[in-house]
N, C-alpha and C positions, 0 to 999 in steps of 0.2 A: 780585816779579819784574815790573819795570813795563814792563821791554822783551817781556815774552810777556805782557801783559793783552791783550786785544783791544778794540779801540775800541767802548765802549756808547754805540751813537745813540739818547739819551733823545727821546721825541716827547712833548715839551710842548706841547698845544693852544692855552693862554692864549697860549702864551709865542711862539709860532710858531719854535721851534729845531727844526723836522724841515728838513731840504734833502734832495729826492727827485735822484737822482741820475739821470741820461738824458732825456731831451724826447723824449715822446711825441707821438703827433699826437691834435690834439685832439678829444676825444669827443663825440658826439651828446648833450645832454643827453635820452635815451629812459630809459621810465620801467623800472625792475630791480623793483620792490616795491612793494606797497600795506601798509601799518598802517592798517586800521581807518579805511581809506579817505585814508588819508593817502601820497601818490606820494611816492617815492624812486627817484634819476634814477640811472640807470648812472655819472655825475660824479661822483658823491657817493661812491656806492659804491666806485669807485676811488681815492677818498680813504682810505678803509681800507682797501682791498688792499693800498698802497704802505706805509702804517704798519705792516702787515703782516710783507709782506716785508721791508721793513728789519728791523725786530726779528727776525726768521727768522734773515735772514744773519748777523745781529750775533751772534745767541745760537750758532751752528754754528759761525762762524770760516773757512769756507768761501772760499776762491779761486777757485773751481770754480763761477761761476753758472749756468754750462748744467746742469752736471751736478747738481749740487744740488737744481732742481727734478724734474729727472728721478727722482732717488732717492725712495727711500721711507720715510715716517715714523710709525712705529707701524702699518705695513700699507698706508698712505694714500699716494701720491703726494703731494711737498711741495707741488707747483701746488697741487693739490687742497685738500690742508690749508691751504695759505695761504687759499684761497678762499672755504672754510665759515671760518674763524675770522673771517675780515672781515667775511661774512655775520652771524656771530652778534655782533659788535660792532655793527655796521650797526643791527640789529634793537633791541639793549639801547639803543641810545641814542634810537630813535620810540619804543620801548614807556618809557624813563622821561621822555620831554616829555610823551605822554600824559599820565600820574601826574603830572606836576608839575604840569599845565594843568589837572587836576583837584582836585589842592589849591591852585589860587589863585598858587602860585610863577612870577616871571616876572623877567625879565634887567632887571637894573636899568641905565634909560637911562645911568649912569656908564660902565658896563659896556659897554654896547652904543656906548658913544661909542669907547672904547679899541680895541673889537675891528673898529669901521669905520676908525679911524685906523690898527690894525696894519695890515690888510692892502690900504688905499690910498694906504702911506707913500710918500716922496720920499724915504728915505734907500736911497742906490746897494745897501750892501751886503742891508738888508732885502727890499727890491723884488726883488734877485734872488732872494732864497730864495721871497718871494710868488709870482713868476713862473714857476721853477722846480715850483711844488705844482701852479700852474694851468693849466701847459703839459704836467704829467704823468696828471693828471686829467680835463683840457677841461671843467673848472671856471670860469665868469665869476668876477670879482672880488666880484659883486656875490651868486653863487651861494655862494661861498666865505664870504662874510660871513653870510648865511644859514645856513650847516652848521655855524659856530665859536657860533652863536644858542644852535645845538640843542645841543650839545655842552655847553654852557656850562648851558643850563637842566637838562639833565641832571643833571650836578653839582650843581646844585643841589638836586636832586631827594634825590641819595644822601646828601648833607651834613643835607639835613630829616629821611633817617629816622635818622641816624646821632642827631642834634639830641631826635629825638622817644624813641629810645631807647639811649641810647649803649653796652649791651650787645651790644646788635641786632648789630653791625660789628665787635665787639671779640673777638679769638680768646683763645681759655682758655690758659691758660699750659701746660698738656700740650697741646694743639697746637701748640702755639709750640716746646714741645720735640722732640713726635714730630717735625716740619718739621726744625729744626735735625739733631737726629741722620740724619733720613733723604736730607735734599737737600747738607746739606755734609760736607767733606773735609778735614785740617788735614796738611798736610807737608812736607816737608824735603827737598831736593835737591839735586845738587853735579849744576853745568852745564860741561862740558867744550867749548867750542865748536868751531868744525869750521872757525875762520878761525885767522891767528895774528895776533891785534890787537897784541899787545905787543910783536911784530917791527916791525909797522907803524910804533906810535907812535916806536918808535927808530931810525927813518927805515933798519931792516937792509934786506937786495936780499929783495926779494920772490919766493918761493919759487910753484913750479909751484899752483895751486890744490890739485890731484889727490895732490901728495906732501902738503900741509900736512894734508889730509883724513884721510889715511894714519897720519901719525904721530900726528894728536889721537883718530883713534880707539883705536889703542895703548896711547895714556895714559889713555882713559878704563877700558881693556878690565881694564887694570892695576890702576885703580882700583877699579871696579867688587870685582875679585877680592879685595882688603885689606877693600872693607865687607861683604862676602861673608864673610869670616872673621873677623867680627865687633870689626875695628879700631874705634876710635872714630868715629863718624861726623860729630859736630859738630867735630873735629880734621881729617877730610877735606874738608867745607865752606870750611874756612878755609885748606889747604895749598891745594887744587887748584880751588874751586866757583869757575868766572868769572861767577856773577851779580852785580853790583851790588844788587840789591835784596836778595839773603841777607842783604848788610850792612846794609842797611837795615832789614828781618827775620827780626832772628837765631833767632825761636822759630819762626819758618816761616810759611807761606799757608795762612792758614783763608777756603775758596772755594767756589762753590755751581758748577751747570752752568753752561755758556756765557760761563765768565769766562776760562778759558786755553785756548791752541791745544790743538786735537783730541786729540794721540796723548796729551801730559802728562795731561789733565784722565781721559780714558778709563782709565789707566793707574792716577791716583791713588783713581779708584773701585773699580777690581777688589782691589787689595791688602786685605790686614788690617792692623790695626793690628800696628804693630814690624813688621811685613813691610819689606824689600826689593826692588827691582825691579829686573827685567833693563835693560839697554842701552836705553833710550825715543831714538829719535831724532826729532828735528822742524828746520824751518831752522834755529836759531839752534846746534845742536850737539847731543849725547849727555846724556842726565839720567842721573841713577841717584839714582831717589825713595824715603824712607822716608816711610810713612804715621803719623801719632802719635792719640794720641785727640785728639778735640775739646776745644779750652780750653772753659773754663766763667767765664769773665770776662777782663777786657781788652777794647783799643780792636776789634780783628778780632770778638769775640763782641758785643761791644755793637753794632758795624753789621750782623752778620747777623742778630739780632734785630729791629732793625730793621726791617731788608729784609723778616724773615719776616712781620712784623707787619703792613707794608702789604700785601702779597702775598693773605695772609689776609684780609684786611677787603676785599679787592678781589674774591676770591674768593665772600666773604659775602656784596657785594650785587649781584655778578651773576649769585649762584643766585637772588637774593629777584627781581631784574628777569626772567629765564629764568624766570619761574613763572607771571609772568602773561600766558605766552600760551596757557593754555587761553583764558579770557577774550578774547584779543585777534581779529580778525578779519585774517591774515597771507594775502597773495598773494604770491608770489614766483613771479618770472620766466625760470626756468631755464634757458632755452634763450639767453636775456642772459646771464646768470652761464656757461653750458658757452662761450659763442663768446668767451669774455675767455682769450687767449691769456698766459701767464708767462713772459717770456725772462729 
C-alpha cells in the first residue's frame, strides 16, 4: 500500500540526510548539562530534540502538530516525552565518549576530515540541509562539527563492545520472535476510495464531490456485507480493492507501528486473526481489513527481522551505556530543559 505508507525521515548522522524543517532563531550556546565535568550547550542538545521530534511525527503520521504535542503519550505529554528522550540520547552519547576516551578509541583524522568537509560543503543542495540543522539548533558550524566528533566516537565506542564480545549486542532468536509476534501485523484489505479516479482518467463530467462520497461509500457498505457473509475475500480484493499495491502484494502487509496512517494501523492491531473489520475510514477512502497470521518466511518477514534485530542491538547497548551512570557524575540543568518550548 505505498500510497498509505507514511514517509520514514531516517536521521543518518555520518550521512547528514536529516533536514529540520522551520528556522528557528538562533540559540545561546548556554550550558543544559555537565558529564563528569564535561559542558553540554543547550545547541547541542537541540540537536537531539529535533531528531526527536522528527521521528515522533514520523512514527504517529500525524497532521496535527499543535495538537500532537499537546496529547498524551503513555500518560506523558508528547513535548515532554519528546524532551526526556532527547535528554537520554544526549546523556548515552557524553557517557559512551567517556568510555571510548578511556579505552584509547579516537576518530580517525580520515574521518574527521569527511565530517569537517560535510558540513562546511559548497554543494547548494547540501549547505542547505547544513544550514537548515544550524539555523534550527543555533548550532556554529564549527559546534556542529564538534557534535558529529562525539557522535561518531560514540559509535565507535558500541562497535568495540559489540567487537570485544559479539554476543554482548546480539539478540536471541526467541527475542527476536517474542519482538516479531508482539510488534507486527500481517493483512488484507480492499480499499474503496471516496474519489472516482476512473471517471476522471476517462476524462467523464466530474460529479459533485459530496454525491461521489455517497455513492462509494454504498459500494463499500455493500461490500463490506458480501465479506461479512463470508464471500471470498481474495475474489473481493481483486473485483472491487482500488489499491495498487494489493497488486503489488497480493499476500498482504506484514507492518510494525508507525508505518500506516492512524486509523488502518490502529484497526489492524485490535482484530484477531481471520477476523474482519468494520468500515475503517482515513483520506484515501473506506477499508474493510482481514488480519492473517504472520508469514514465517519471505521477503516482508526477512525485513522485519531485520528491523527487529537492529532495534534489539540498539536496545542492548543502550541499557549497557544507561548503566553507567551510577558511576558517572550528571548535572542537568532543568530549568533550561523546562523553558525549551515545542510547537
Amino acid at each position: 500500500m505505498k500510497t498509505m505508507k507514511k514517509i520514514i525521515v531516517l536521521a543518518c548522522v555520518c550521512c547528514l540526510m536529516l533536514s529540520f524543517t522551520g528556522c528557528g532563531k538562533l540559540q545561546i550556546s548556554r550550558e543544559i548539562a555537565k558529564v563528569n565535568g564535561r559542558i553540554v550547550t543547550k545547541a547541542e542538545y537541540m540537536y537531539y530534540l529535533e531528531t526527536v521530534k522528527q521521528q515522533m511525527l514520523s512514527e504517529s503520521g500525524t497532521t496535527d502538530l499543535e495538537g500532537f504535542w499537546d496529547a498524551e503519550i503513555d500518560g506523558v505529554k508528547a513535548s515532554e516525552a519528546a524532551k526526556n528522550k532527547a535528554l537520554e540520547e544526549m546523556l548515552r552519547v557524553e557517557m559512551a565518549c567517556i568510555k571510548a576516551e578511556e579505552k584509547g578509541l579516537s576518530v580517525s583524522e580520515e574521518n574527521a576530515k569527511g565530517i569537517r568537509a560535510t558540513v562546511k560543503t559548497t554543494d547548494r543542495n547540501q549547505k542547505a540541509q547544513i544550514d537548515s540543522i544550524l539555523d534550527a539548533t543555533g548550532l556554529s558550524q564549527n559546534q556542529f562539527i564538534d557534535l558529529l566528533m562525539k557522535t561518531t566516537l560514540a559509535n565507535l565506542y558500541v562497535n568495540d563492545l559489540n567487537t570485544a564480545d559479539p554476543d554482548l549486542l546480539t539478540p536471541t532468536e526467541a527475542e527476536i520472535k517474542a519482538a516479531y509476534e508482539q510488534e507486527y501485523v500481517h493483512v488484507k484489505h480492499i480499499l474503496i476510495s471516496n474519489t472516482d479516479e476512473a471517471a476522471a482518467a476517462e476524462g467523464e463530467e466530474a460529479k459533485d464531490a459530496e454525491t461521489v462520497k455517497a455513492e462509494k461509500l454504498k459500494i463499500a457498505e455493500e461490500v463490506l456485507a458480501k465479506a461479512k457473509s463470508g464471500e471470498n475475500f481474495d475474489s473481493l480484493v481483486k473485483e472491487y480493492g482500488e489499491d495498487p499495491g494489493m497488486t503489488e502484494s497480493p499476500e498482504g502487509y506484514t507492518f510494525t507501528k508507525g508505518t500506516m496512517v492512524a486509523a488502518f494501523e490502529a484497526t489492524s492491531y485490535e482484530l484477531l486473526v481471520g477476523e474482519i473489520s468494520d468500515l475503517v475510514e482515513t483520506d484515501f477512502g473506506w477499508h474493510i481489513i482481514k488480519k492473517l497470521a504472520l508469514p514465517t518466511s519471505g521477503e516482508d518477514y526477512d525485513a522485519a527481522v531485520t528491523a527487529i534485530k537492529t532495534k534489539l542491538s540498539t536496545d542492548k547497548s543502550n541499557a549497557i551505556i544507561d548503566g553507567y551512570k551510577p558511576e558517572m557524575t550528571i548535572e542537568i540543568h532543568q530549568n533550561v530543559v523546562d523553558g525549551i518550548k515545542i510547537k
